[in-house]
Biopython code that builds the backbone (N, CA, C, O; Angstrom):
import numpy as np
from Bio.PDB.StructureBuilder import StructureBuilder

atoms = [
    (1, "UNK", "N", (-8.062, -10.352, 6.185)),
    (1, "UNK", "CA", (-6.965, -10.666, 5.302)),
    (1, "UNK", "C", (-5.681, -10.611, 6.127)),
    (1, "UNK", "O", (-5.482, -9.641, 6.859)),
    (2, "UNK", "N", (-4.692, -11.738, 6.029)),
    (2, "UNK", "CA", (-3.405, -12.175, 6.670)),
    (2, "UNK", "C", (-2.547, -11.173, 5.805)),
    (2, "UNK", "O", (-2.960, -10.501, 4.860)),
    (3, "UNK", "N", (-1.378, -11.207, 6.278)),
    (3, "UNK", "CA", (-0.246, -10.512, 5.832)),
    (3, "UNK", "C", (0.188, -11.395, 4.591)),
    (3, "UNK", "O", (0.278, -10.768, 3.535)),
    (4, "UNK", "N", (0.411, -12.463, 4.557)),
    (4, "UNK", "CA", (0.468, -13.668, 3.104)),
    (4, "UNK", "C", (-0.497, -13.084, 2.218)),
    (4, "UNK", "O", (-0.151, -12.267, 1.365)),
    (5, "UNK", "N", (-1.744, -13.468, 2.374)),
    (5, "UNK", "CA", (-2.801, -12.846, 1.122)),
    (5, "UNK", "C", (-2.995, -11.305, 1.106)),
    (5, "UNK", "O", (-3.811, -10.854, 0.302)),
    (6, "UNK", "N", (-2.479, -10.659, 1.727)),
    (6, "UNK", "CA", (-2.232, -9.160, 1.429)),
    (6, "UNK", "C", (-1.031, -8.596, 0.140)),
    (6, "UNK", "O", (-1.096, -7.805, -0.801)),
    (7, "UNK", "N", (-0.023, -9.444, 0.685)),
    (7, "UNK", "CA", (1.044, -9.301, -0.353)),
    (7, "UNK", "C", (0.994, -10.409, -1.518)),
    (7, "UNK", "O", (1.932, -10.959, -2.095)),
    (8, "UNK", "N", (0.094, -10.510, -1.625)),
    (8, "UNK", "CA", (-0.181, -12.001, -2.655)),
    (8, "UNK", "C", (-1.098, -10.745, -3.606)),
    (8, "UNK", "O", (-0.742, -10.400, -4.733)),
    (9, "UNK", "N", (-2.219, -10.225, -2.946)),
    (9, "UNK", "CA", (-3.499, -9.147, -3.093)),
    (9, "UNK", "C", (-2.377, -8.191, -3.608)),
    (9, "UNK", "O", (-2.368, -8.116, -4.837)),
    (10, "UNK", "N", (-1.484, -7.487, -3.010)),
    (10, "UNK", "CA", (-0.641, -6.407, -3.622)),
    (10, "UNK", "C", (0.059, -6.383, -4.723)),
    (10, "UNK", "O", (0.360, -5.376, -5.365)),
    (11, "UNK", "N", (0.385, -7.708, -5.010)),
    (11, "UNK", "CA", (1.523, -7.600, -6.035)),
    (11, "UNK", "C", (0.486, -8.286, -7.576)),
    (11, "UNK", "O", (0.730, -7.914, -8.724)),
    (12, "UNK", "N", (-0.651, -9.322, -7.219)),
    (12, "UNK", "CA", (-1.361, -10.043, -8.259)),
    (12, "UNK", "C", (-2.304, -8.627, -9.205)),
    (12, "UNK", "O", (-2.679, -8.529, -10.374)),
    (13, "UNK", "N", (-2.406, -7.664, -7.933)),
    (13, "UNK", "CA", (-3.444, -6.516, -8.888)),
    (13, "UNK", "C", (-2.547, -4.949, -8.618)),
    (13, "UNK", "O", (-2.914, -3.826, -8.274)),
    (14, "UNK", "N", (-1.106, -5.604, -9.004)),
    (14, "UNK", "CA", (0.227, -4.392, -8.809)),
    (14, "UNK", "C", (-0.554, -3.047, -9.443)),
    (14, "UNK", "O", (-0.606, -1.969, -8.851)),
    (15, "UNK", "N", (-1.142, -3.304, -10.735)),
    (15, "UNK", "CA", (-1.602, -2.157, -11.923)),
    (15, "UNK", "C", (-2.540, -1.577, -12.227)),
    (15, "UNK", "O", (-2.726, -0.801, -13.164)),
    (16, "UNK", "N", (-3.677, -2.186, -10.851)),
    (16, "UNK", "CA", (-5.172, -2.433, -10.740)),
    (16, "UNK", "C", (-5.116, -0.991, -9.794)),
    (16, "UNK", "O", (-4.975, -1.051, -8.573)),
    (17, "UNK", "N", (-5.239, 0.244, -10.499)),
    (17, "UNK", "CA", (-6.156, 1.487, -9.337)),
    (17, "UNK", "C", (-6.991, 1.828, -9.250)),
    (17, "UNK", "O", (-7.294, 2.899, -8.725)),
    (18, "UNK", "N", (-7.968, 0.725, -9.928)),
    (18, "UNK", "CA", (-9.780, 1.077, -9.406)),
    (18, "UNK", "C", (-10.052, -0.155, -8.388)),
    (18, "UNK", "O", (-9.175, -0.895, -7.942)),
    (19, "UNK", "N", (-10.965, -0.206, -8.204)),
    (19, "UNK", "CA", (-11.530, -0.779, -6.901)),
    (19, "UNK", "C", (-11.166, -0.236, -5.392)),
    (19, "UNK", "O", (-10.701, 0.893, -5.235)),
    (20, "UNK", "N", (-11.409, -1.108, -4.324)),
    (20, "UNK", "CA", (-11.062, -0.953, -3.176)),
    (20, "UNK", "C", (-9.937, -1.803, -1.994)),
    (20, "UNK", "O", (-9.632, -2.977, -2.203)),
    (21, "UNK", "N", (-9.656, -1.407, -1.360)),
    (21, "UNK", "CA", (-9.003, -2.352, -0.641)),
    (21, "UNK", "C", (-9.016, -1.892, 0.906)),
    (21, "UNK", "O", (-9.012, -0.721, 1.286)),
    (22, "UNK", "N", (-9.036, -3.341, 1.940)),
    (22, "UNK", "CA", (-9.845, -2.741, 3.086)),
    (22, "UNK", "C", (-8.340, -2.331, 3.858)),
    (22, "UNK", "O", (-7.195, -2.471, 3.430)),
    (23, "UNK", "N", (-8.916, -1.672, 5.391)),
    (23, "UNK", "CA", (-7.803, -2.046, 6.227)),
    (23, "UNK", "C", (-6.526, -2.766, 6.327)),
    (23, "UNK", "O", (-5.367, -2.404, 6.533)),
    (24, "UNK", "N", (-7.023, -3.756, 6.143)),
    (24, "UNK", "CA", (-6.000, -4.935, 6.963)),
    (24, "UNK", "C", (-5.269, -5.409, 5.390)),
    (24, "UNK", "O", (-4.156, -5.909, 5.231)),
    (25, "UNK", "N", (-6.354, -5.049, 4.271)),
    (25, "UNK", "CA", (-5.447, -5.321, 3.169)),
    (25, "UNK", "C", (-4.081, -4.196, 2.852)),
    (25, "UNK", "O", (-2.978, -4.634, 2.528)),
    (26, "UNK", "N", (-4.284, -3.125, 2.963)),
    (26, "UNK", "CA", (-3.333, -2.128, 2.652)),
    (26, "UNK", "C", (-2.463, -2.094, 4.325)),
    (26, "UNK", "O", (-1.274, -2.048, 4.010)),
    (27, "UNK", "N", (-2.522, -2.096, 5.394)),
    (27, "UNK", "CA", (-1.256, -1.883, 6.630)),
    (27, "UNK", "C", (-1.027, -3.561, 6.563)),
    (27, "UNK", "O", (0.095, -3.878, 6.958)),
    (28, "UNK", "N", (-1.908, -4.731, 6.123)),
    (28, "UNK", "CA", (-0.512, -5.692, 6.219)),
    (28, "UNK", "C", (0.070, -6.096, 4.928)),
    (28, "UNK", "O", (0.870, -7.015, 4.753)),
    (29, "UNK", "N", (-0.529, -5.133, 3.857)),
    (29, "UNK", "CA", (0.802, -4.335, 2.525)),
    (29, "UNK", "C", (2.141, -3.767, 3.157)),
    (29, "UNK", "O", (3.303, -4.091, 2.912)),
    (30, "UNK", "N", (1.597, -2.741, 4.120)),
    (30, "UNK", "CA", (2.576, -2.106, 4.593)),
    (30, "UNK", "C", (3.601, -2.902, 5.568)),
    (30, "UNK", "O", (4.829, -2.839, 5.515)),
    (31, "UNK", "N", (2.979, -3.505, 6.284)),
    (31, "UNK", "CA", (4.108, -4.600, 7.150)),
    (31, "UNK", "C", (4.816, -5.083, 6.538)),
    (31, "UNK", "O", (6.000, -4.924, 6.835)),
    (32, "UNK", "N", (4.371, -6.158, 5.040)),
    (32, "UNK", "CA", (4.831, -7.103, 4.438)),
    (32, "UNK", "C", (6.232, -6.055, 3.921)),
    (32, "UNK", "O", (7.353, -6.564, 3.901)),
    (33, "UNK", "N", (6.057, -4.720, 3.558)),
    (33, "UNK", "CA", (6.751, -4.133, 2.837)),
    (33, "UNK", "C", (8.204, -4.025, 3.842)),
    (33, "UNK", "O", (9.318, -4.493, 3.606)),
    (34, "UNK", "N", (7.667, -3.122, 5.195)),
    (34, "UNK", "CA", (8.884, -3.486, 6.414)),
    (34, "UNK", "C", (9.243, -4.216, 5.903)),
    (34, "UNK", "O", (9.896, -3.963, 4.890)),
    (35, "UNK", "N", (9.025, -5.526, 6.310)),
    (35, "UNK", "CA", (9.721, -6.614, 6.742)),
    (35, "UNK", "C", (11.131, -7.039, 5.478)),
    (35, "UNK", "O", (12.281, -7.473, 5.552)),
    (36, "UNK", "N", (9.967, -6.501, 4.144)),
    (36, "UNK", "CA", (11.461, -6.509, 3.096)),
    (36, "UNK", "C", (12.089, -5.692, 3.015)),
    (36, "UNK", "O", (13.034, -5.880, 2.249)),
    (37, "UNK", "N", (12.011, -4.110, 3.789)),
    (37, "UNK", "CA", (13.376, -3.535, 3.659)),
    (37, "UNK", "C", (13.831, -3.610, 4.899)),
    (37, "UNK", "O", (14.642, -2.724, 5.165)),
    (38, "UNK", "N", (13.660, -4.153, 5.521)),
    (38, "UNK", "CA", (14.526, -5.089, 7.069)),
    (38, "UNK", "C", (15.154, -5.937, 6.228)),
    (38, "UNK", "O", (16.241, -5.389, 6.041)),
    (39, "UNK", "N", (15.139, -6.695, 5.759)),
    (39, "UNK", "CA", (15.590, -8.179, 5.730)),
    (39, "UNK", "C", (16.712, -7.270, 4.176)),
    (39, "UNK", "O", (17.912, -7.364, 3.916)),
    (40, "UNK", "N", (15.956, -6.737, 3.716)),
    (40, "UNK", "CA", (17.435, -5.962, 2.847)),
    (40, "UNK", "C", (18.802, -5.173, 3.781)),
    (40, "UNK", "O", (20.011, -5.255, 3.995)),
    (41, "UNK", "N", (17.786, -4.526, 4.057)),
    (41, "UNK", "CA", (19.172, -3.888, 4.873)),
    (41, "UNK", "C", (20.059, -4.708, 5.784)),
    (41, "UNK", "O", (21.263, -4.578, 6.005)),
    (42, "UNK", "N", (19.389, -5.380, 6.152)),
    (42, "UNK", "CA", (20.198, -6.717, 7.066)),
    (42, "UNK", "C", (21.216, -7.149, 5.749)),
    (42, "UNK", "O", (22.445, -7.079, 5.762)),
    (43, "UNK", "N", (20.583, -7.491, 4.911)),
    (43, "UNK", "CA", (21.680, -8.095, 3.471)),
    (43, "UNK", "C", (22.468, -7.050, 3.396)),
    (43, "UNK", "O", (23.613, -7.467, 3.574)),
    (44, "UNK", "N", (22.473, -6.004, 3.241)),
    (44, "UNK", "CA", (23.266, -4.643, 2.759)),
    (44, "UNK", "C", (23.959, -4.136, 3.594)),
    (44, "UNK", "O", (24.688, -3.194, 3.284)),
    (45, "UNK", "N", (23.910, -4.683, 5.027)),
    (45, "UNK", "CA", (24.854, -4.830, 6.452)),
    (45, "UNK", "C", (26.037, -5.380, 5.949)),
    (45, "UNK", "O", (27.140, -4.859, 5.788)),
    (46, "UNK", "N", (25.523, -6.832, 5.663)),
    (46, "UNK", "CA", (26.190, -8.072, 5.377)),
    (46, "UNK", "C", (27.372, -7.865, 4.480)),
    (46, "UNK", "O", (28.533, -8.269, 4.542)),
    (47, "UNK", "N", (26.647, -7.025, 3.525)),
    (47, "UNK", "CA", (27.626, -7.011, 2.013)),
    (47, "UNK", "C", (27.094, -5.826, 1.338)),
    (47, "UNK", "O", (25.962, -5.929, 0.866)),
    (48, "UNK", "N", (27.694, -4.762, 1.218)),
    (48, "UNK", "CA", (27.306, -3.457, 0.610)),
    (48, "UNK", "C", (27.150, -4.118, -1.275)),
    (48, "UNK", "O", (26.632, -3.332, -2.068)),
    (49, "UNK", "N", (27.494, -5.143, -1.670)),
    (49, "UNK", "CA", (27.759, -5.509, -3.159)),
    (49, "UNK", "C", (26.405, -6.044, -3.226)),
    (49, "UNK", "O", (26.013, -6.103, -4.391)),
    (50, "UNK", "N", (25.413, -6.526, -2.217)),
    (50, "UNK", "CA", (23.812, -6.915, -2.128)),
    (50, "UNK", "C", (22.821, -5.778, -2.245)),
    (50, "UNK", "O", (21.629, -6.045, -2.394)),
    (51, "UNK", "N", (23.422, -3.990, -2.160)),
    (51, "UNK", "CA", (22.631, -3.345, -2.462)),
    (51, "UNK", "C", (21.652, -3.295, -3.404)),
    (51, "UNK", "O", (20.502, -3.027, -3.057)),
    (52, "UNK", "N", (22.028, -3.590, -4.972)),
    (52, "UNK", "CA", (21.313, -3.771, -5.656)),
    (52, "UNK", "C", (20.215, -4.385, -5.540)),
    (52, "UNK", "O", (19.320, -4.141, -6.350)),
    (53, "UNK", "N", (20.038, -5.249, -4.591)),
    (53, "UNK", "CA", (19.046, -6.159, -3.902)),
    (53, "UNK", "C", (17.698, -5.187, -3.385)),
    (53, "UNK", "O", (16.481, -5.257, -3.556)),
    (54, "UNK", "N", (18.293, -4.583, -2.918)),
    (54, "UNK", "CA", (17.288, -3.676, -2.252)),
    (54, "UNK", "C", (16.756, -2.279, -3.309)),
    (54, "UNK", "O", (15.700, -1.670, -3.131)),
    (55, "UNK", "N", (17.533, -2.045, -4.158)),
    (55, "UNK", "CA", (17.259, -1.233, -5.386)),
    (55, "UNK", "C", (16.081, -1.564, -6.021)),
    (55, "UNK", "O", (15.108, -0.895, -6.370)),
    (56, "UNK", "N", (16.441, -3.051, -6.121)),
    (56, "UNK", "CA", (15.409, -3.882, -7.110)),
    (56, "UNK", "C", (14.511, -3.927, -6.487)),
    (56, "UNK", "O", (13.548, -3.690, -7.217)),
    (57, "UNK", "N", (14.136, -4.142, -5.262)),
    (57, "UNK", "CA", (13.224, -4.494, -4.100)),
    (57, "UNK", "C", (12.305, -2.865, -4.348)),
    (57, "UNK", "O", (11.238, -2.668, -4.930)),
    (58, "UNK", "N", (13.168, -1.958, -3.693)),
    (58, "UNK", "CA", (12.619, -0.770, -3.749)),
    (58, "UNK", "C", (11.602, -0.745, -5.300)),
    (58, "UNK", "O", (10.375, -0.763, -5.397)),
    (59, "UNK", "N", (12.540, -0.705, -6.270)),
    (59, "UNK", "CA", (11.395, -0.225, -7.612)),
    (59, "UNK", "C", (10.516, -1.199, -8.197)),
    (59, "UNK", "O", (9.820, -0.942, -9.179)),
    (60, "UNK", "N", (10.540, -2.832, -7.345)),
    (60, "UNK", "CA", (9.806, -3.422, -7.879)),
    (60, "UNK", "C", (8.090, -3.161, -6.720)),
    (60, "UNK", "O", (6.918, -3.478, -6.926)),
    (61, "UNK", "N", (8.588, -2.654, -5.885)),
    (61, "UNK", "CA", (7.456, -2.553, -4.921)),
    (61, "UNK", "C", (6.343, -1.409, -4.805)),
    (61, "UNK", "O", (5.336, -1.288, -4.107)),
    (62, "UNK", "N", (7.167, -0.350, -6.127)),
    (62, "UNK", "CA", (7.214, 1.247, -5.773)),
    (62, "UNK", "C", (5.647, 1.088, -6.595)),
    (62, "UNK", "O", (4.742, 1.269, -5.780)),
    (63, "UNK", "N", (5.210, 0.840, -7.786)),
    (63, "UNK", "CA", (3.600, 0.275, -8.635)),
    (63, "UNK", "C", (2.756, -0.217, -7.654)),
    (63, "UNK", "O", (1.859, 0.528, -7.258)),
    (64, "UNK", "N", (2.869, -1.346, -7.177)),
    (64, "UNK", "CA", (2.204, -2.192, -6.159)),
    (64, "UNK", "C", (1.526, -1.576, -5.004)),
    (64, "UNK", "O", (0.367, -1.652, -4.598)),
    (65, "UNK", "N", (2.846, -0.775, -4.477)),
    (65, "UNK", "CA", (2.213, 0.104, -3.452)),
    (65, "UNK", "C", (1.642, 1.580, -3.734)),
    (65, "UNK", "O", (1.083, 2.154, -2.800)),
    (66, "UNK", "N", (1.694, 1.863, -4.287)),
    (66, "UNK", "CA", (0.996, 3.090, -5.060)),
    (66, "UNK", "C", (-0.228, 2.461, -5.541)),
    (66, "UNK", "O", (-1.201, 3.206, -5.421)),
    (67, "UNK", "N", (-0.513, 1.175, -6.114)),
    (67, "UNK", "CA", (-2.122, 0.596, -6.481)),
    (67, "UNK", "C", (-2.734, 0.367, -5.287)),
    (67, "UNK", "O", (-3.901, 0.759, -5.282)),
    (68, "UNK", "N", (-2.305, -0.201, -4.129)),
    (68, "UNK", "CA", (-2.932, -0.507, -2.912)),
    (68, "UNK", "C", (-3.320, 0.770, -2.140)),
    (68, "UNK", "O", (-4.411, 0.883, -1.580)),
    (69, "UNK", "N", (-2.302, 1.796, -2.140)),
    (69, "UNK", "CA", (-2.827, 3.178, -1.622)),
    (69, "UNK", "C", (-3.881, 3.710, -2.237)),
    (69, "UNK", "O", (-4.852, 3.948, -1.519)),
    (70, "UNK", "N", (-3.952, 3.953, -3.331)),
    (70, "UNK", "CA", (-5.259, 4.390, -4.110)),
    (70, "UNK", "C", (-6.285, 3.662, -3.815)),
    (70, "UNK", "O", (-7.410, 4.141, -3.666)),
    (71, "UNK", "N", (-5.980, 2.297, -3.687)),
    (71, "UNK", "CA", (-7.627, 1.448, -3.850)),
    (71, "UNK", "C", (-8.065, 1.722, -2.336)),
    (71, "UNK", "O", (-9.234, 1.558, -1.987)),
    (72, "UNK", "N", (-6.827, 2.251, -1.245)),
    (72, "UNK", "CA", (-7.429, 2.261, 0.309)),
    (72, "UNK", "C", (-8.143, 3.695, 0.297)),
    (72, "UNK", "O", (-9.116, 3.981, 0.994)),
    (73, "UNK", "N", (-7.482, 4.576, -0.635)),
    (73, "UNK", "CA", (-7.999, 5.840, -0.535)),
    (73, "UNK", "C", (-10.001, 6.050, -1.198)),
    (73, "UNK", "O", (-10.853, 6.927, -1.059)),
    (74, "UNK", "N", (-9.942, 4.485, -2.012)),
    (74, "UNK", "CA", (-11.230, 4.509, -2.819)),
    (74, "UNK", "C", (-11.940, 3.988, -2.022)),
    (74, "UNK", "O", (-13.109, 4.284, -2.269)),
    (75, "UNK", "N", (-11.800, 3.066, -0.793)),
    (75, "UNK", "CA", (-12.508, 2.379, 0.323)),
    (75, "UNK", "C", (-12.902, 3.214, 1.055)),
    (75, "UNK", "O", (-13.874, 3.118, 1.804)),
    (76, "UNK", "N", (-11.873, 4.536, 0.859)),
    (76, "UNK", "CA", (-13.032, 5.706, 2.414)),
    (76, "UNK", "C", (-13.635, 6.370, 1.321)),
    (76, "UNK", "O", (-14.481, 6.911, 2.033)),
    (77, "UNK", "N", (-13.912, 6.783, 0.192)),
    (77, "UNK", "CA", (-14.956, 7.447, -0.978)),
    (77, "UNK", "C", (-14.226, 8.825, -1.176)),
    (77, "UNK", "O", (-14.595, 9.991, -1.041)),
    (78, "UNK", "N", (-12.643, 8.028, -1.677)),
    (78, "UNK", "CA", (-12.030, 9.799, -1.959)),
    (78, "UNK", "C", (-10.949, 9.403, -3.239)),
    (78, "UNK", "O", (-10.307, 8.353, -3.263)),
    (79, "UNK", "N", (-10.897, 10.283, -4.112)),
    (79, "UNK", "CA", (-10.110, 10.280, -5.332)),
    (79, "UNK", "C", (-8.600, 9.752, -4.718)),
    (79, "UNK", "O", (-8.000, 10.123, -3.709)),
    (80, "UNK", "N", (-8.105, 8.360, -6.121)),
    (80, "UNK", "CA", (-6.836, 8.023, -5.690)),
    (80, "UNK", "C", (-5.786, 9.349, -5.621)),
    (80, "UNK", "O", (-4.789, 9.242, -4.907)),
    (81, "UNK", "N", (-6.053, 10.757, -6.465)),
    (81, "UNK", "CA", (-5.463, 11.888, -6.538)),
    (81, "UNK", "C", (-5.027, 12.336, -5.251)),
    (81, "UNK", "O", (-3.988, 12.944, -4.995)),
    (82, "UNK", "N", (-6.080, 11.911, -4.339)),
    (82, "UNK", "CA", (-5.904, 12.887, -2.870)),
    (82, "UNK", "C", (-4.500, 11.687, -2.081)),
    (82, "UNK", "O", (-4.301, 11.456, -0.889)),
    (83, "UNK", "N", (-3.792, 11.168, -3.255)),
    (83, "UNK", "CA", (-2.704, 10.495, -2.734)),
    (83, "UNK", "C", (-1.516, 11.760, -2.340)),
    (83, "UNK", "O", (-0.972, 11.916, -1.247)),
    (84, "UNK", "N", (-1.302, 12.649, -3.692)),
    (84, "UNK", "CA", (-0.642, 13.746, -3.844)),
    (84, "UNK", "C", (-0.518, 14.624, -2.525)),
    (84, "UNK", "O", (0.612, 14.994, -2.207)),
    (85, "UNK", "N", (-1.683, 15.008, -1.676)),
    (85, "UNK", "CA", (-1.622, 15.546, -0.259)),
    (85, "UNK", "C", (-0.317, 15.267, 0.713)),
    (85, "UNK", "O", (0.380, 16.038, 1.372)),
    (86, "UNK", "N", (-0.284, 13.824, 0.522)),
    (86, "UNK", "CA", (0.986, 13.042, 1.126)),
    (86, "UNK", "C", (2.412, 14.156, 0.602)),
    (86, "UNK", "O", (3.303, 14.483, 1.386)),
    (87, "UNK", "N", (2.372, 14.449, -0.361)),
    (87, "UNK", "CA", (3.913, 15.232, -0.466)),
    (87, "UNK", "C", (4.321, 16.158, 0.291)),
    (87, "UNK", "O", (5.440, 16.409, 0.739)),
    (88, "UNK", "N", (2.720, 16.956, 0.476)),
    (88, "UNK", "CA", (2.666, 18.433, 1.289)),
    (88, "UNK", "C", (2.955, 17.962, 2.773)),
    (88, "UNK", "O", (2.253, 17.231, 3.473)),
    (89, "UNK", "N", (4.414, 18.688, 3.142)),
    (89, "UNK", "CA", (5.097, 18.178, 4.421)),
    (89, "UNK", "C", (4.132, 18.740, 5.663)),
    (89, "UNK", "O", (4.025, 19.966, 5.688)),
    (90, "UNK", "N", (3.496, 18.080, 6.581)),
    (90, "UNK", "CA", (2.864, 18.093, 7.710)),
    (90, "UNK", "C", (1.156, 17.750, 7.942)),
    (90, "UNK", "O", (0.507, 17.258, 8.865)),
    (91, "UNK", "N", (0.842, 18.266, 6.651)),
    (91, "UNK", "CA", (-0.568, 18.451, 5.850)),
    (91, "UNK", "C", (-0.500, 17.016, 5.316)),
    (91, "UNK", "O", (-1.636, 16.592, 5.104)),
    (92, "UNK", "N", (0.437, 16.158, 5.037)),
    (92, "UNK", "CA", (0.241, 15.203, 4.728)),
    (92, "UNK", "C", (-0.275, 13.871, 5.554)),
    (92, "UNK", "O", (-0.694, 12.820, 5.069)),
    (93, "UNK", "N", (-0.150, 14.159, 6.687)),
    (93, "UNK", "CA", (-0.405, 13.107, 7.260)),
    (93, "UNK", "C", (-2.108, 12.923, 7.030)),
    (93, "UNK", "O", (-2.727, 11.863, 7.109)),
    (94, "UNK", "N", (-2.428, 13.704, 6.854)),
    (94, "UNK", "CA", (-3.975, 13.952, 6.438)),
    (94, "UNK", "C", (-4.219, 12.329, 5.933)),
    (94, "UNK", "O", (-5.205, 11.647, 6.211)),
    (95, "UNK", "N", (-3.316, 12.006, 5.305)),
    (95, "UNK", "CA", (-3.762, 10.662, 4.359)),
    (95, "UNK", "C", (-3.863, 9.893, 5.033)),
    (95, "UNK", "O", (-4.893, 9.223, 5.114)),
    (96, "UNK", "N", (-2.431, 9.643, 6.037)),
    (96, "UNK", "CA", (-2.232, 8.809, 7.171)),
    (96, "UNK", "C", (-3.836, 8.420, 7.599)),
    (96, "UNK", "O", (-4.524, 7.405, 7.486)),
    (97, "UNK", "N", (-4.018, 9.566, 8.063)),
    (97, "UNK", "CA", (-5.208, 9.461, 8.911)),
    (97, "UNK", "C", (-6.238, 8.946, 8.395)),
    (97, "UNK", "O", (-7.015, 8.524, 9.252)),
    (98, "UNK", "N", (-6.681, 8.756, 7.006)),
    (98, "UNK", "CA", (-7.610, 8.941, 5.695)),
    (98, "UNK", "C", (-7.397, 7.132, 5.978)),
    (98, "UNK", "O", (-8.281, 6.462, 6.511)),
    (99, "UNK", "N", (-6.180, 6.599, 5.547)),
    (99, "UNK", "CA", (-5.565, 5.044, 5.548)),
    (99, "UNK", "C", (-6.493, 4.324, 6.932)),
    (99, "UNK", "O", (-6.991, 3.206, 6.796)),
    (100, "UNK", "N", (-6.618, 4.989, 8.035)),
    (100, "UNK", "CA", (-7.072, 4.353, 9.375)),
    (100, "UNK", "C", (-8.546, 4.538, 9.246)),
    (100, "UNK", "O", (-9.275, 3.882, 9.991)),
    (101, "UNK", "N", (-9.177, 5.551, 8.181)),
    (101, "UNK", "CA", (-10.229, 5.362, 8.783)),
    (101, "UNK", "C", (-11.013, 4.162, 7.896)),
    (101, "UNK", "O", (-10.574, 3.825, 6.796)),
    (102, "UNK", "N", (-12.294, 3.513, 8.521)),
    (102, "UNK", "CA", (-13.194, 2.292, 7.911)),
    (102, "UNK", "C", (-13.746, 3.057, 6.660)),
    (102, "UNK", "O", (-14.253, 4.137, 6.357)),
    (103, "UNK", "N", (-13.344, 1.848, 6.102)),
    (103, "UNK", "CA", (-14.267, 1.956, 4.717)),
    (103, "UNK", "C", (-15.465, 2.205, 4.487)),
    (103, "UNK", "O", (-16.212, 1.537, 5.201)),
    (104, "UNK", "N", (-16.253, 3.258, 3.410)),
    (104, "UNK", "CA", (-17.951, 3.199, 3.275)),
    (104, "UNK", "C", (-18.572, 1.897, 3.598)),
    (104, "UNK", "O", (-17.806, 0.933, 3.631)),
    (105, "UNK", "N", (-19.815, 1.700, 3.841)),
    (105, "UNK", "CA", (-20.283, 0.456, 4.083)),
    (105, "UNK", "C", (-21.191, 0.571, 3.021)),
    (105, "UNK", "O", (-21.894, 1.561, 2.817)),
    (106, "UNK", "N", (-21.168, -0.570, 2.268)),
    (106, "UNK", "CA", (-21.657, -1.367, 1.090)),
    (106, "UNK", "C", (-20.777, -0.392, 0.196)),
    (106, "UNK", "O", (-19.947, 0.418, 0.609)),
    (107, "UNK", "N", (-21.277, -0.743, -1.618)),
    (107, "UNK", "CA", (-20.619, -0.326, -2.713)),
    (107, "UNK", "C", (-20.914, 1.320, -2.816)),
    (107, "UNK", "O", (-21.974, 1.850, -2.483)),
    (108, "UNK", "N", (-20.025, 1.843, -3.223)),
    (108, "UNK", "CA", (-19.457, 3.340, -3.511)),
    (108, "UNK", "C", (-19.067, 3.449, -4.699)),
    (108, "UNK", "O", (-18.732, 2.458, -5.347)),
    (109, "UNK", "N", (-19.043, 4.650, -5.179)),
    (109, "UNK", "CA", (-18.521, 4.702, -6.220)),
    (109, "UNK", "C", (-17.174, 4.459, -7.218)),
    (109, "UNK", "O", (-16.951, 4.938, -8.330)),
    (110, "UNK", "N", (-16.483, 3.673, -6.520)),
    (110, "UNK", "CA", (-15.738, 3.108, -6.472)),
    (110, "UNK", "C", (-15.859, 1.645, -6.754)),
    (110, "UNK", "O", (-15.087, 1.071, -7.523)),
    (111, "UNK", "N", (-16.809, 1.061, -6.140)),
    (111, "UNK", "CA", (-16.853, -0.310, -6.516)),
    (111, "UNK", "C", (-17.604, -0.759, -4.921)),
    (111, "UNK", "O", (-17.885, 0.063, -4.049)),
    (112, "UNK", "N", (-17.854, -2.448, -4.815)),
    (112, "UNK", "CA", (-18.060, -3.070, -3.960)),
    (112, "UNK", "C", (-17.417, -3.174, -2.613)),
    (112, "UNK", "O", (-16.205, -3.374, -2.546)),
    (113, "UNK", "N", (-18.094, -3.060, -1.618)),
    (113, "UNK", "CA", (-16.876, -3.055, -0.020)),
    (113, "UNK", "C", (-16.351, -4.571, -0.331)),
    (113, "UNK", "O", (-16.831, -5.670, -0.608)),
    (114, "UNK", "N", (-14.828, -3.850, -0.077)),
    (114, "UNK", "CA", (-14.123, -5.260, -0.098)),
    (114, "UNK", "C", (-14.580, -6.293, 0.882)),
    (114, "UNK", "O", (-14.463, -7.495, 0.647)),
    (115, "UNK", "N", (-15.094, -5.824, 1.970)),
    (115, "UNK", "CA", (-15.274, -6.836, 3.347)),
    (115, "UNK", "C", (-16.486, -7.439, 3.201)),
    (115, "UNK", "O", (-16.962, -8.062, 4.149)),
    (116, "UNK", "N", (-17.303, -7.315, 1.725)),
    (116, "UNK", "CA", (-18.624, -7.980, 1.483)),
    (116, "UNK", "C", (-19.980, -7.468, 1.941)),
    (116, "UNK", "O", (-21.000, -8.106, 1.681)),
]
sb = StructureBuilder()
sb.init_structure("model")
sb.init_model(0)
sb.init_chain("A")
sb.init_seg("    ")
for serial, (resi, resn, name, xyz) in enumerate(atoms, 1):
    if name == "N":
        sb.init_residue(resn, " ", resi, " ")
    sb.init_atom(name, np.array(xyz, "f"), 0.0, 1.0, " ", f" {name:<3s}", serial, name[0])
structure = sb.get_structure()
């Protein structure tokens, strides 16, 4: 999955936190996401009165990416809950790490491997 059908994948199943989602679907979520608060802040360089731009950006993205984290967290065979870990400062990267690793191979309890 390209960075186009990732953020196409992110935003079409914004509300969707069952299933799975592989690798390359959730970090080129995460790129796609960069790249829009680059291209905001570049606007908000430009013209502090474009902030709102990036407000909107921020809370329209904030669902979307919270569904894609869960469904990556359901691809390694662990409760979208163990998202919460992430708050706990240092201990959190735990997830980080959780995000890199490969998905179960074949269906889990969770659902079908996204990669078929």
């Amino acid at each position: 999955m390209g960075l186009v059908d990732a953020v196409k994948s992110g935003i079409s199943n914004y509300a969707n936190f069952s299933g799975r989602a592989s690798r390359s679907e959730y970090w080129f979520w995460v790129l796609g996401v960069l790249i829009g608060y680059i291209v905001f802040a570049a606007l908000m360089a430009a013209s502090e009165k474009l902030g709102i731009l990036f407000v909107l950006f921020y809370l329209a993205i904030i669902i979307p990416s919270l569904s894609v984290a869960v469904r990556r967290l359901h691809d390694t065979d662990r409760s979208g809950w163990m998202i919460l870990i992430g708050l706990i400062p240092i201990i959190g990267l735990i997830v980080i790490y959780w995000y890199c690793l490969s998905g179960t191979a074949g269906e889990n309890q969770y659902g079908a491997d996204p990669l078929g």
